[in-house]
C-alpha positions, -999 to +999 in steps of 0.1 A: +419+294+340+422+325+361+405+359+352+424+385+363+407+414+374+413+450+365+412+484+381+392+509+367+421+538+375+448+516+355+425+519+322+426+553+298+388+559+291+404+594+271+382+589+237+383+614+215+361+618+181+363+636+148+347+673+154+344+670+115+327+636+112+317+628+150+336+594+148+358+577+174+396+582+165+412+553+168+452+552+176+474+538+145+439+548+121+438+572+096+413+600+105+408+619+074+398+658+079+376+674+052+394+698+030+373+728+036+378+721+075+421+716+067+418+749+051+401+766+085+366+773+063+344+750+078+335+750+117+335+716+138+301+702+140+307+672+166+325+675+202+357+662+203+353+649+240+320+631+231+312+629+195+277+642+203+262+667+176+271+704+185+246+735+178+271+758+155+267+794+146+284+807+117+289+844+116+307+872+090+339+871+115+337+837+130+318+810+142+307+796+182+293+756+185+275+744+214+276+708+229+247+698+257+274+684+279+308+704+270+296+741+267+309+768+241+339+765+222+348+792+194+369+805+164+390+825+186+404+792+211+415+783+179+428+811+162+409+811+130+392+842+137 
C-alpha cells in the first residue's frame, strides 16, 4: 500500500463560517440566514474568516463588530447604512 504524500500549497484551507450562526459553511450544504439578518436588520455576530465571536455595536444609523484576529468591519462595507 503506498501513502501518497501531499503538499500543503496544493490544498485550499479558505474556510469560511456563518457571520449569523458562527458555523463552518460547508460547499453543496444549505446555510440558512436568519430572516431579520436577510432583511439587512440584524448585524453579523461571528467572523466570516474565523467563526470566532465578534464584539458588535449597534447604533441609531448603523452598526461596527469587532473580531480579536480580523479587526473592524461595518454597516457601510456593506451598504446597509
Amino acid at each position: 500500500m503506498t501513502v501518497t504524500e501531499t503538499n500543503v500549497a496544493d490544498v485550499d484551507v479558505t474556510e469560511r463560517y456563518n457571520a449569523y450562526t458562527g458555523l463552518r459553511i460547508v460547499p453543496g450544504v444549505d446555510d440558512p440566514v436568519p430572516a431579520a439578518a436577510a432583511l439587512g436588520l440584524e448585524p453579523p455576530r461571528f467572523c466570516e474568516d474565523c467563526g470566532r465571536r465578534m464584539i458588535v455595536q449597534v447604533s441609531p444609523d448603523g452598526w461596527w463588530a469587532k473580531c480579536s484576529r480580523h479587526g473592524v468591519r461595518d454597516s457601510t462595507a456593506g451598504e446597509r447604512r
